[in-house]
N, C-alpha and C positions, 0 to 999 in steps of 0.2 A: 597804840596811840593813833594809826592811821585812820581805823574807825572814828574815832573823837575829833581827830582833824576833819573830815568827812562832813560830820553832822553839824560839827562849830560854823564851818564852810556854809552849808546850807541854812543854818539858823540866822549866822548874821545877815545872809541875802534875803533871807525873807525877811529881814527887819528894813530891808531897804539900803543895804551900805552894799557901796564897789570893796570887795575882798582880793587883795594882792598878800602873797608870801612875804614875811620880814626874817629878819636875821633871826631872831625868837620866838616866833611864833607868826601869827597872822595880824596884818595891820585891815583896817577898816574905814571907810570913808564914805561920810552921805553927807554933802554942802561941807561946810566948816566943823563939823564935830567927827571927831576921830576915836577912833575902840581900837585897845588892842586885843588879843585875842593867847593869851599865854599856855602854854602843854606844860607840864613836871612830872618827872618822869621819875621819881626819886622815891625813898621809901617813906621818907618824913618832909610834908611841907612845913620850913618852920620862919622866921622872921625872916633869917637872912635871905631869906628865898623871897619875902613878900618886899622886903626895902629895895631888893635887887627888880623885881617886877614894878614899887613904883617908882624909883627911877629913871627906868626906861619909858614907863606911860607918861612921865612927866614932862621927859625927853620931846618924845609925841606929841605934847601938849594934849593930849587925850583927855576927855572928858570921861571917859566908861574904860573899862577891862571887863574880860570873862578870863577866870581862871582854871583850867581843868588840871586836876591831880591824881595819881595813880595811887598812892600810898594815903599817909595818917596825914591830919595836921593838927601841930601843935595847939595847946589852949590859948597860947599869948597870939600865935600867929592868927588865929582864928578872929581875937578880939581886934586885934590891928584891923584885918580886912574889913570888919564891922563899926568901923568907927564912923561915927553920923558927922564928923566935923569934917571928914576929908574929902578933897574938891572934885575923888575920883570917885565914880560908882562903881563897886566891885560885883560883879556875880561869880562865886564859886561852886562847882561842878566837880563833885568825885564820881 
């Protein structure tokens, strides 16, 4: 995963956001809109994993997440991420 942190590191700065270390992963910052930045490292990403991720973006008052994952992810979990109603933009990355 340190490569994935690496490249996540340099993608959100070229998008323009100051990247500091969070307890979870990587937080993000350009003016008032904040990205988090999540790693799972786990063999199945599944809901409880994604309620657990927006939680904490919601925590952030985050507008965006990138989620990178090592293993599967679930069908349900998949559709959560993809839900057009919610206030978070999700990009996920296997």
């Amino acid at each position: 995963m340190e490569k994935a942190i690496a490249i996540c590191r340099e993608m959100v700065t070229q998008r323009g956001y100051n990247v500091v270390d969070g307890d979870e992963g990587l937080v993000a910052t350009k003016g008032d809109e904040t990205m988090g930045v999540f790693f799972v490292d786990a063999p199945k990403f599944n809901v409880s994993m994604i309620e657990h991720v927006m939680k904490t973006l919601n925590d952030l008052a985050a507008s965006s997440g990138i989620i990178v994952y090592r293993g599967s992810i679930t069908p349900f979990a998949r559709r959560v991420t993809s839900m057009e109603d919610s206030e978070v933009a999700l990009e996920l990355f296997h």
